[in-house]
RODO-2510 file (C-alpha; in nm, 4 decimals, decimal comma):
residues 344
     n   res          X          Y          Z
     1     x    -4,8598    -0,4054     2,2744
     2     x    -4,8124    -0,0543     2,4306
     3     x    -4,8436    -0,0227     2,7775
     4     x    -5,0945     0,2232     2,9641
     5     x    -5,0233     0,2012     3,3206
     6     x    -2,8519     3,3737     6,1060
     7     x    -2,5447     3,2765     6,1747
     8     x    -2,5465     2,9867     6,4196
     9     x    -2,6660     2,6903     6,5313
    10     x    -2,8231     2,7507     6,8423
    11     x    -3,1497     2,7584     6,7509
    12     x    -3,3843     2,5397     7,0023
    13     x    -3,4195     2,2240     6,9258
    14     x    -3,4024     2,0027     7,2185
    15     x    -3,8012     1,9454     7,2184
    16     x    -3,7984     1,8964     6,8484
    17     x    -3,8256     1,4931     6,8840
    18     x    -4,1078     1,5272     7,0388
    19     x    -4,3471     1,7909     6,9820
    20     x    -4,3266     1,9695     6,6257
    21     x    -4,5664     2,2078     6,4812
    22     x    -4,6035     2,3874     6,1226
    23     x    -4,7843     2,6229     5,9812
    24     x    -4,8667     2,3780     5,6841
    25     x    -4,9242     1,9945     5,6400
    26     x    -4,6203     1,7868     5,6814
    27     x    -4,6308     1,4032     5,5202
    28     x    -4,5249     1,1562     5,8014
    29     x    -4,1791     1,0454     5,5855
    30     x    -4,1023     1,3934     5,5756
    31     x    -4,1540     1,4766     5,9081
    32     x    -4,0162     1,1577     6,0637
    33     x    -3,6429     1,2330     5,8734
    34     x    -3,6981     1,6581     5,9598
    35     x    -3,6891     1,4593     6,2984
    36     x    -3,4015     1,2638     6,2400
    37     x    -3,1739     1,5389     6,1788
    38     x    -3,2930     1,7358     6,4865
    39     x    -3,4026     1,5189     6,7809
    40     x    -3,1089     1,5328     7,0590
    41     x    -3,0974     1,6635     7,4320
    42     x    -2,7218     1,7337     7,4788
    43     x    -2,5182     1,8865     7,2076
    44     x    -2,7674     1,9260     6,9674
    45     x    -2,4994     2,0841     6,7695
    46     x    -2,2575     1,8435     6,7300
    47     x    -2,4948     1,5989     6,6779
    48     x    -2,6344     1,7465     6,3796
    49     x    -2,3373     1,8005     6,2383
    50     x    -2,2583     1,4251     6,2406
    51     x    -2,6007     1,3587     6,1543
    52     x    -2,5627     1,5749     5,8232
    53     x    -2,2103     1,4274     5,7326
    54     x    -2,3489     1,0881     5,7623
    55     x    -2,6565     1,1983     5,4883
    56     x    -2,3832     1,3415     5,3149
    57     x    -2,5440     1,7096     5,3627
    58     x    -2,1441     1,8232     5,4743
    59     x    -1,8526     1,6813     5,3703
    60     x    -1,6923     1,4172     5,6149
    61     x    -1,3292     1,5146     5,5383
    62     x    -1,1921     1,8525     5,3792
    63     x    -0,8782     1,9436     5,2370
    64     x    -0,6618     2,2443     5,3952
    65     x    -0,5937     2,5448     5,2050
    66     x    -0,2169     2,5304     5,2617
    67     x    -0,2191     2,1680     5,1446
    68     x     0,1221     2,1418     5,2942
    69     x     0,2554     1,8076     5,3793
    70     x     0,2068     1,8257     5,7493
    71     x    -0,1263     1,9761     5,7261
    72     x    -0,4143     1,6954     5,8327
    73     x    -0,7486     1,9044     5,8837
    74     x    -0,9812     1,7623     6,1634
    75     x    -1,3174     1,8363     6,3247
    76     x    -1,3090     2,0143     6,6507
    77     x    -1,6069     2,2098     6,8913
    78     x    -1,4742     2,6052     6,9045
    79     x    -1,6304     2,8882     6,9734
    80     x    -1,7778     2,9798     6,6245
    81     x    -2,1305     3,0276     6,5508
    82     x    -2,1675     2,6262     6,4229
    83     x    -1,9952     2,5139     6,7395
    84     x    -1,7825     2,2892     6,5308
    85     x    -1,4855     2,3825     6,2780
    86     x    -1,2530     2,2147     6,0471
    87     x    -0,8908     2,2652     6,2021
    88     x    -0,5453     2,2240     6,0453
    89     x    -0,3284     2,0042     6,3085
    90     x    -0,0549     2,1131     6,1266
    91     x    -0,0585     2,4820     6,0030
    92     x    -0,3582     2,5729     6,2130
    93     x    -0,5678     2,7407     5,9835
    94     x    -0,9229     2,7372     6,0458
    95     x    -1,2750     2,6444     5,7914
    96     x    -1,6333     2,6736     5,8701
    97     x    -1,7825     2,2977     5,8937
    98     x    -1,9964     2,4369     5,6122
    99     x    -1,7758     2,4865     5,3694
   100     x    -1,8235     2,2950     5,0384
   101     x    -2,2080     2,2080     5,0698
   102     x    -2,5317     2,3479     5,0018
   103     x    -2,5405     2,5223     5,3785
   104     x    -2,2061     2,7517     5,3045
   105     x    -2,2696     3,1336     5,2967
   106     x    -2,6515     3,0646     5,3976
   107     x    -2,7309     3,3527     5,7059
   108     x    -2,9444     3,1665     5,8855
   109     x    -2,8759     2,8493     6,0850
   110     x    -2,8456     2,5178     5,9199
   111     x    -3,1891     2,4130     6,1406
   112     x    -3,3442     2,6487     6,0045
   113     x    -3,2161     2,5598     5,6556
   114     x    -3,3957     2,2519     5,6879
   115     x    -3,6735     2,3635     5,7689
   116     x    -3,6554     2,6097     5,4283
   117     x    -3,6110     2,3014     5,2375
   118     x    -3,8844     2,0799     5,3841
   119     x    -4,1337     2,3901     5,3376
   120     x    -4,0352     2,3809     4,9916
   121     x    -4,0623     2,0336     4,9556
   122     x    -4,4339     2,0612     5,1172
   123     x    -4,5306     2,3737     4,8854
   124     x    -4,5597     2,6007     5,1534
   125     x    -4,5720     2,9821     5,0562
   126     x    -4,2413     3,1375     5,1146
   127     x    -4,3118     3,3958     5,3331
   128     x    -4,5106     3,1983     5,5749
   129     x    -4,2647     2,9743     5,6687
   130     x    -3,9947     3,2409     5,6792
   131     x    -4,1811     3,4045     5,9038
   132     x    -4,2532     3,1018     6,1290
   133     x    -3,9021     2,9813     6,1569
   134     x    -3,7558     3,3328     6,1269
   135     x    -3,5441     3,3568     5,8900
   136     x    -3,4845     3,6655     5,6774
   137     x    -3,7110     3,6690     5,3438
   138     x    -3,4451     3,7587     5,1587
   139     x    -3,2611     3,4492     5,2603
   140     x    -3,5675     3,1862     5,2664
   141     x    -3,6120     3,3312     4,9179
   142     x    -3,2884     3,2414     4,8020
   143     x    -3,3097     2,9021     4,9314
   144     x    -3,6609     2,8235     4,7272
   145     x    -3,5136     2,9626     4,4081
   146     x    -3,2209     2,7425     4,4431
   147     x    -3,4396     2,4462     4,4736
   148     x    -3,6616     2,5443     4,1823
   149     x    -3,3411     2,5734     3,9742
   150     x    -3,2357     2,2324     4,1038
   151     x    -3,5769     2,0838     4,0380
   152     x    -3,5842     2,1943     3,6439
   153     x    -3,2647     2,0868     3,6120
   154     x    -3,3122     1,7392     3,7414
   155     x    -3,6510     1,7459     3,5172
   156     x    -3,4515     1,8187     3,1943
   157     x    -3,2247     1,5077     3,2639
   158     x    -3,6062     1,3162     3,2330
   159     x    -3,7618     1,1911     2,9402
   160     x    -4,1036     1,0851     2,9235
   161     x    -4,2242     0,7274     2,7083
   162     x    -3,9900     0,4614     2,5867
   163     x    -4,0436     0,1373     2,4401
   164     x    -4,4366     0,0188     2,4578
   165     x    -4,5066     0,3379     2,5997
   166     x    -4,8126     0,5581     2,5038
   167     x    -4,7789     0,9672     2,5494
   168     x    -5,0952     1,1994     2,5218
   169     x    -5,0605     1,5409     2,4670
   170     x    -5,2629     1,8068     2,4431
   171     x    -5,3040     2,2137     2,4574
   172     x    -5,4426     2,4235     2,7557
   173     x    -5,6594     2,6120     2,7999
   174     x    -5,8033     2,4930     2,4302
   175     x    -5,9159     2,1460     2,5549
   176     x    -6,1315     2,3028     2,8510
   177     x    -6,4800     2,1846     2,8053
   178     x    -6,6560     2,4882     2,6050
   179     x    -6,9628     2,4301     2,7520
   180     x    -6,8560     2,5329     3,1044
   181     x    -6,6784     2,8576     2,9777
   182     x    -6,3463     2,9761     3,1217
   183     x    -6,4101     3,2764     3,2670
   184     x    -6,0910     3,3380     3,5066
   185     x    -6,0264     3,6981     3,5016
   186     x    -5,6241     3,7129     3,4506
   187     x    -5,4458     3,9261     3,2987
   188     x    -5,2728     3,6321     3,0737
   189     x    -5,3449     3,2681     2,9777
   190     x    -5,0622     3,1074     2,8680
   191     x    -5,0918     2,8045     2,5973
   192     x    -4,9566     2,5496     2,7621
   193     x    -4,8229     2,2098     2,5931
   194     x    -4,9231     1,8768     2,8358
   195     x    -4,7659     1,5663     2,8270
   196     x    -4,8075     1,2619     3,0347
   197     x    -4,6561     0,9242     3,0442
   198     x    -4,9227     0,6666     3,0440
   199     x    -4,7258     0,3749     3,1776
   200     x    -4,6517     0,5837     3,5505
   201     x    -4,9072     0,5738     3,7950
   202     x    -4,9346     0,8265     3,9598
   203     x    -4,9262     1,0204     3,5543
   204     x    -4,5791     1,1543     3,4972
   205     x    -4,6350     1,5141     3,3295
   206     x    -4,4548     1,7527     3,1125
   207     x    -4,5438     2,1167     3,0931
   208     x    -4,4296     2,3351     2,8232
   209     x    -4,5347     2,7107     2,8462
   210     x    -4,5594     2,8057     2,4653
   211     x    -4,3597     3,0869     2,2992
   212     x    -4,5254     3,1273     1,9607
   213     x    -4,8343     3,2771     2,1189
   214     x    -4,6404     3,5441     2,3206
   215     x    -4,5046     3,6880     2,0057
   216     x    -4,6501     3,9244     1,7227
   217     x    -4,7315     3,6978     1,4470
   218     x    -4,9914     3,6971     1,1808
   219     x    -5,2711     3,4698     1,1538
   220     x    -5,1170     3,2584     0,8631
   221     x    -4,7856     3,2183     1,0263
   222     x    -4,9183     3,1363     1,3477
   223     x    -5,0362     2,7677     1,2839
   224     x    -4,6862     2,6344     1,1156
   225     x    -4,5322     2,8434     1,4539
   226     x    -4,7496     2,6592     1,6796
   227     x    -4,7137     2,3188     1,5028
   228     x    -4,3307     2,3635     1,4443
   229     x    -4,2653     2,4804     1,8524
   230     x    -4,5571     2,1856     1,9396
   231     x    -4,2406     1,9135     1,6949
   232     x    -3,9444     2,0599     1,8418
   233     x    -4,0580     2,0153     2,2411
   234     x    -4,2435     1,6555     2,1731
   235     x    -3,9274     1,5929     1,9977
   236     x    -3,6877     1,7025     2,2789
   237     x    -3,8786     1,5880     2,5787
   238     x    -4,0157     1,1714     2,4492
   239     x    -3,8191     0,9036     2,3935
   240     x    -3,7430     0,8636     2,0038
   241     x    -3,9541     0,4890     2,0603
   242     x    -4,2385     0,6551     2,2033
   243     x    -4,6063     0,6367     2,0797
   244     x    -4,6803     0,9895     2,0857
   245     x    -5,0669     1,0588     2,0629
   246     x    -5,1959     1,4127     1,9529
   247     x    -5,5540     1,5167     2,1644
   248     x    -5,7656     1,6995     1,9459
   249     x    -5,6642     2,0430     2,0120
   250     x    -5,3160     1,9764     1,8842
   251     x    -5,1786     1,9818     1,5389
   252     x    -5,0992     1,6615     1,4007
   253     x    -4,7220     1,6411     1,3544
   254     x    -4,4477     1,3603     1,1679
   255     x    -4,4443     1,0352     1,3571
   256     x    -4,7477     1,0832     1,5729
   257     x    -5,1119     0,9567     1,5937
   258     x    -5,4198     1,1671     1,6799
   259     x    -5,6253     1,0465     1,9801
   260     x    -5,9115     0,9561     1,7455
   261     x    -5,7261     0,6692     1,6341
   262     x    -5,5939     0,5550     1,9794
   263     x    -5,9695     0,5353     2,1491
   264     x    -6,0910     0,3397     1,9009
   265     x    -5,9007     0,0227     1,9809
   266     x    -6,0215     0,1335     2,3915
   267     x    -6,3078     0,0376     2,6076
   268     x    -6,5331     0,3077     2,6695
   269     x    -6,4006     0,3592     3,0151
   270     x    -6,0224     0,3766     2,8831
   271     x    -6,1523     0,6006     2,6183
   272     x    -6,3103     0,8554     2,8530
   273     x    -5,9758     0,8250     3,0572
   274     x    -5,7233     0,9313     2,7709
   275     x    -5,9835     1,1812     2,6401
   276     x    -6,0887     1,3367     3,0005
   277     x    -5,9795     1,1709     3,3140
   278     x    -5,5968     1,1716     3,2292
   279     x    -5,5725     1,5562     3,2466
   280     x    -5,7612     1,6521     3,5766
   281     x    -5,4434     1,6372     3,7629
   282     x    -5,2388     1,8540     3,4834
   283     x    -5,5448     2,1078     3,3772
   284     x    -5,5188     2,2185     3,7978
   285     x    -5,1986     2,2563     3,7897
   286     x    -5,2425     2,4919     3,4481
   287     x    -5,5291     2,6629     3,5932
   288     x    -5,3329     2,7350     3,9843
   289     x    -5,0533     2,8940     3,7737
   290     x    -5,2744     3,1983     3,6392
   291     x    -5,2219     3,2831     3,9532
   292     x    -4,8652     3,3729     3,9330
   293     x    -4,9207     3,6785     3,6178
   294     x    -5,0304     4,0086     3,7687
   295     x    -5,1214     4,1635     3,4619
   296     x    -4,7164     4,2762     3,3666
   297     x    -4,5620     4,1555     3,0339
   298     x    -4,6374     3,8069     2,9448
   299     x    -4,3074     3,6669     2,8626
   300     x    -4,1964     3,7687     3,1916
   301     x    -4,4558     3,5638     3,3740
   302     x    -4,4275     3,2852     3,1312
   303     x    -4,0932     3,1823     3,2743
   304     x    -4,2611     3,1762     3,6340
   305     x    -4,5463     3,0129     3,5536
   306     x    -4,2737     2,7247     3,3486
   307     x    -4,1011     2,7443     3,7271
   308     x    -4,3836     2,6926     3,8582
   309     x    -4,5184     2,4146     3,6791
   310     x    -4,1962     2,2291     3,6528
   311     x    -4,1514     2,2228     4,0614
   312     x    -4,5339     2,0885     4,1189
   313     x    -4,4998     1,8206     3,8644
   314     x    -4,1785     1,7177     3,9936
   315     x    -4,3144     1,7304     4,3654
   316     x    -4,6168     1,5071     4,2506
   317     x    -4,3840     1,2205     4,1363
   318     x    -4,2583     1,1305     4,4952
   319     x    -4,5260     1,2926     4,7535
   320     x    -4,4303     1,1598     5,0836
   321     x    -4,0993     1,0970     5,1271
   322     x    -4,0095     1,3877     4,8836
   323     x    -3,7903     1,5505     5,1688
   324     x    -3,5632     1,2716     5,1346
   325     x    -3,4979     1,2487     4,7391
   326     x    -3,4342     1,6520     4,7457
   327     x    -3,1659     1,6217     5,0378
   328     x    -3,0012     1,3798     4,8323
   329     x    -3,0427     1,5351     4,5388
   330     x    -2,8761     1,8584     4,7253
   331     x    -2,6245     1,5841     4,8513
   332     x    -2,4963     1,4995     4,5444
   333     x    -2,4694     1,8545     4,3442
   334     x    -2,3398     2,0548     4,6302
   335     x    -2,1113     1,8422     4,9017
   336     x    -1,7819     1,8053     4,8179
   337     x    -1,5961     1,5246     4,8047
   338     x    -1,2687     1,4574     4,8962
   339     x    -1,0547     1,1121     4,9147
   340     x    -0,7558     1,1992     5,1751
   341     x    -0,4461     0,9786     5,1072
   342     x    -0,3292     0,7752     5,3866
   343     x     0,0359     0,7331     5,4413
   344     x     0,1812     0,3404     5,4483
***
């Protein structure tokens, strides 16, 4: 039975347990770990610091660069723009607390770098809450298409089904309702390859932004195109035990069923969900990312609009409490780790 279910860190932040504002909506897990990492009267700083080693945002120990035998590297306050340093007891030589995690080389404080991240995390545009915590575009830029890269890697590692699991797909913008014509004026709309994973609630989606339709072919190569690209990605993004269900506006490929066959072992109400209902979430999602192509060439915008779609998909599989799985996830790719042998 299958189952259907700048520089430094002395940016102000001595009010910021109490009192916080944003220029977009913050969920209250989200806001109440932002809070965490920043509440504090007295060196704030420091604080932080221990704060973000204990998260495992910065390393906790460091190696020195000399990596002589009387070198033993500690934490110390200085006079440096973090207010803490790594320091070499034994050769002296100096490393920015920073070094070896996601914060190193950033220009703009490691506050505000948080901040970046939960904007992200919330979907807020870019520029707004650069602005608003003032930090330099270019820089707040750089920190949203690192966690875009981070998200659509993490995605790939994901497969959708598994044993006694059901996945629909189907093809946008073909399944929109005919009767209520699509009459978006953009300059492209991509084909667009949904999947979603039955047994998750809320629906865990795949987007695939399809290739075959942003080349020159003719007519009677175009359908074993579209069918052979529609095999490959089902193929590489299901688990091989999967029952993988084909809506109508898909061809029908090896190993699959079409929808017409699923519904009619369904109630009428799980009928009109697989057929309609099922999609409302992803079909938004399709139709927000027109959005993104401003009329340039399409396979350019494609790969934005497959950004773009992979980091709101991902976001919608944890909502509140997002803030927390990224900063781990950021945790675990960038901080360095280092075991530091202890003499007998």
């Amino acid at each position: 039975m299958f189952k259907m279910e700048p520089d430094s860190t002395t940016y102000d932040i001595s009010n910021s347990s109490k009192d916080v504002s944003f220029p977009f909506c913050v969920g209250q897990c989200n806001l109440s770990l932002y809070k965490h990492f920043v509440s504090g009267e007295k060196n704030t700083e420091i604080q932080l610091i221990e704060r973000l080693q204990t998260f495992g945002l910065l390393p906790k120990t460091i190696l020195c660069l000399e990596n002589k035998p009387t070198c033993k590297v500690m934490c110390k306050s200085a006079r440096v723009v973090d207010r803490v340093q790594w320091i070499c007891e034994g050769c002296k030589r100096k490393q920015p607390i920073r070094i070896g995690s996601f914060f190193y080389r950033l220009q703009c404080t490691m506050v505000q770098a948080l901040q970046m991240i939960l904007a992200w995390c919330e979907d807020a545009d870019v520029h707004v809450a650069a602005e608003f915590f003032d930090v330099k575009p270019r820089v707040a830029v750089a920190i949203y298409d690192k966690l875009d890269e981070l998200t659509a890697s993490e995605l790939s590692n994901t497969k959708l089904g598994g044993e006694d699991a059901v996945v629909l797909s189907e093809m946008y913008p073909d399944c929109l309702n005919r009767l209520s014509p699509d009459t978006t004026d953009q300059p492209h709309v991509h084909q667009i390859l949904m999947m979603a994973d039955t047994k998750h609630i809320p629906t865990h989606y795949r987007f695939h932004v399809m290739k075959n339709h942003l080349k020159k072919v003719s007519n009677s190569c175009n359908e074993e195109s579209l069918q052979e690209e529609v095999e490959n990605t089902l193929s590489s993004v299901t688990h091989g035990n999967s029952l993988v269900v084909s809506g109508n506006n898909i061809p029908i490929v090896d190993g699959t069923a079409s929808i017409a066959q699923l519904v009619q072992h369904c109630d009428v109400e799980m009928q009109h969900f697989l057929s309609n209902r099922i999609w409302s979430q992803a079909i938004t999602l399709c139709n927000a990312s027109r959005d993104l192509c401003s009329g340039g060439p399409s396979l350019l915008c494609a790969s934005t609009v497959q950004r773009y779609l992979d980091t709101s998909l991902y976001r919608l599989r944890y909502g509140d409490g997002f803030y927390e799985h990224m900063l781990k996830i950021i945790a675990n790719k960038f901080t360095d780790k280092y075991e530091i042998c202890k003499e007998e």
